[in-house]
N, C-alpha and C positions, 0 to 999 in steps of 0.2 A: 498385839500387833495385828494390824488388820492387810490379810492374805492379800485382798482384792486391790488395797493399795499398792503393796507393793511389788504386785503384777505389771499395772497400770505404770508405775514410774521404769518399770524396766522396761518394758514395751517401747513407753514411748520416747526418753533417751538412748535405747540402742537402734530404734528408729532414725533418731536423728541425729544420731551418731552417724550414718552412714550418707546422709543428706548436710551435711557440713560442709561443702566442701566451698575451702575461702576462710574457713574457721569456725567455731560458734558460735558469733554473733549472727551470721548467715540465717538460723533457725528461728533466732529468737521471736519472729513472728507466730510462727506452729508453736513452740515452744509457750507464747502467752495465750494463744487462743488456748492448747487444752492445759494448762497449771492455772488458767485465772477463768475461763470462757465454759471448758468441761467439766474438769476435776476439781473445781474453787477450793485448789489447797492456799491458793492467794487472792487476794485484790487488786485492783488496778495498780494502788499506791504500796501495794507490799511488794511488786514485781518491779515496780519502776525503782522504789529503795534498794532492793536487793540487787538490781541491775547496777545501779548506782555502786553500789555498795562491792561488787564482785569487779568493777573500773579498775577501780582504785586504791583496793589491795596489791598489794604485791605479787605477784604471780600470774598464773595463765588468769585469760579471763574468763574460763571456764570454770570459774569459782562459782557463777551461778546456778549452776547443775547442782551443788552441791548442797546450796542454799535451798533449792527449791526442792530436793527431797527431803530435806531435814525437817521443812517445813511441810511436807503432808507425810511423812512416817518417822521423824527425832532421827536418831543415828544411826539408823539400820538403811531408812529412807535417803541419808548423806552418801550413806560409803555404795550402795546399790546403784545409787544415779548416777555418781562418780564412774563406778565401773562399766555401766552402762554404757554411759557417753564413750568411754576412751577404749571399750575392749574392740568393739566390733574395725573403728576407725581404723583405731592401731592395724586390726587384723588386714584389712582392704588394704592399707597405703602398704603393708609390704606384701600381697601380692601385685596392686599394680604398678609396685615400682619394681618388681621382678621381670615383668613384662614389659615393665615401658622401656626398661634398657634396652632388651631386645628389640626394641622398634623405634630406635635414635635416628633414623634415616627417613623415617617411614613420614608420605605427606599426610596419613592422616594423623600423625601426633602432633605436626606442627598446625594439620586445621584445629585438633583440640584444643591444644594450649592458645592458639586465638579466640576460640568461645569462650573459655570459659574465662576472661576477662571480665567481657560484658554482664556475665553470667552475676558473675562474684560482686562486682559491683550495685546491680541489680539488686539481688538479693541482701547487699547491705543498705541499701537506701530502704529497701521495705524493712527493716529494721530497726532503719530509724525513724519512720513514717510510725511506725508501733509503737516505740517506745516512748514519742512525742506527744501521740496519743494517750500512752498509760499516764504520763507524770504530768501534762499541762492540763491546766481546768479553766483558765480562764485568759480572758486575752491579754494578762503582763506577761504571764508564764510560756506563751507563745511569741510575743515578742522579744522575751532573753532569751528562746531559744533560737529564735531567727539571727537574733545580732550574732551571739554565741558562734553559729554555724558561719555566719558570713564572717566573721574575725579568721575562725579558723581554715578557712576556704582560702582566702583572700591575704591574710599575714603569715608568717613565721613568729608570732609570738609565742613562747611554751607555752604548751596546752593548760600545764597546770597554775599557770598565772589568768587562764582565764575560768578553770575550774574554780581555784580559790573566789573569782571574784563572785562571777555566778554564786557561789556559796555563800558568799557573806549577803550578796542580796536577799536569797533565802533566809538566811538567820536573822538580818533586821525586818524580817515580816512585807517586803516590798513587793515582792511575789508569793 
């Protein structure tokens, strides 16, 4: 097991553990710059599958943490990222929700909870700016991900009626 790795994956998921804030997908740009850009424990198309792939499991979608340490240190690399990501978070959201009771009146917690709207949302579009970037390569693959986006912006159809479709365009080789 190689030390220096798994230095590196705790560093930098209890890093951005603490920089989450809005969820884990909020990261996932840091997040592919050093697992695919740094530390190439992945590829472009191994981050965008595991991204994929961590969707649509069941559960949080912080399955990717998981994925992506197993994939630069096996199971020691899994459970380490894992804990990573959720210790420090954990630690923060109950001191400053100890605090923030204390300050339910207070104007500057109602300025905060107005930034960080903007904030959150921000930081998920550059995620998905990233992610668009990891998985399309060419220009069909950017236009199902435009229709895709515009579907789901725009309709109320389940998301996973237009997963599956997307999918099957994939599987018959048309992107």
């Amino acid at each position: 097991m190689n030390i220096r790795t798994l230095v590196q994956i705790f560093l930098l998921f209890s890093s951005l553990s603490i920089l989450s804030i809005g969820g884990g997908n909020t990261v996932l740009p840091e997040m592919h710059k050093k697992a695919v850009g740094s530390y190439h424990w992945l590829t472009d198309k191994q981050f965008a599958d595991v991204f994929a792939i961590s969707q649509a499991a069941p559960g949080p979608s912080i399955l990717i943490v998981t994925m992506i340490g197993y994939k630069a240190a096996g199971i020691t690399g899994a459970v380490l990222a894992t804990i990573a990501m959720m210790i420090p978070a954990g630690i923060l959201v109950y001191i400053v929700s100890r605090v923030w009771e204390h300050a339910k009146n207070s104007p500057a917690r109602k300025a905060v909870e107005k930034g960080f709207a903007p904030l959150t949302v921000g930081l998920i579009l550059a995620s998905a700016w990233i992610m668009s970037k990891a998985a399309d390569h060419d220009w069909r693959a950017y236009l199902l991900t435009g229709i895709c986006t515009a579907i789901f912006s725009t309709t109320k159809i389940n998301p996973l009626l237009i997963v599956a479709a997307a999918g099957l365009i994939g599987w018959l080789g048309w992107v």
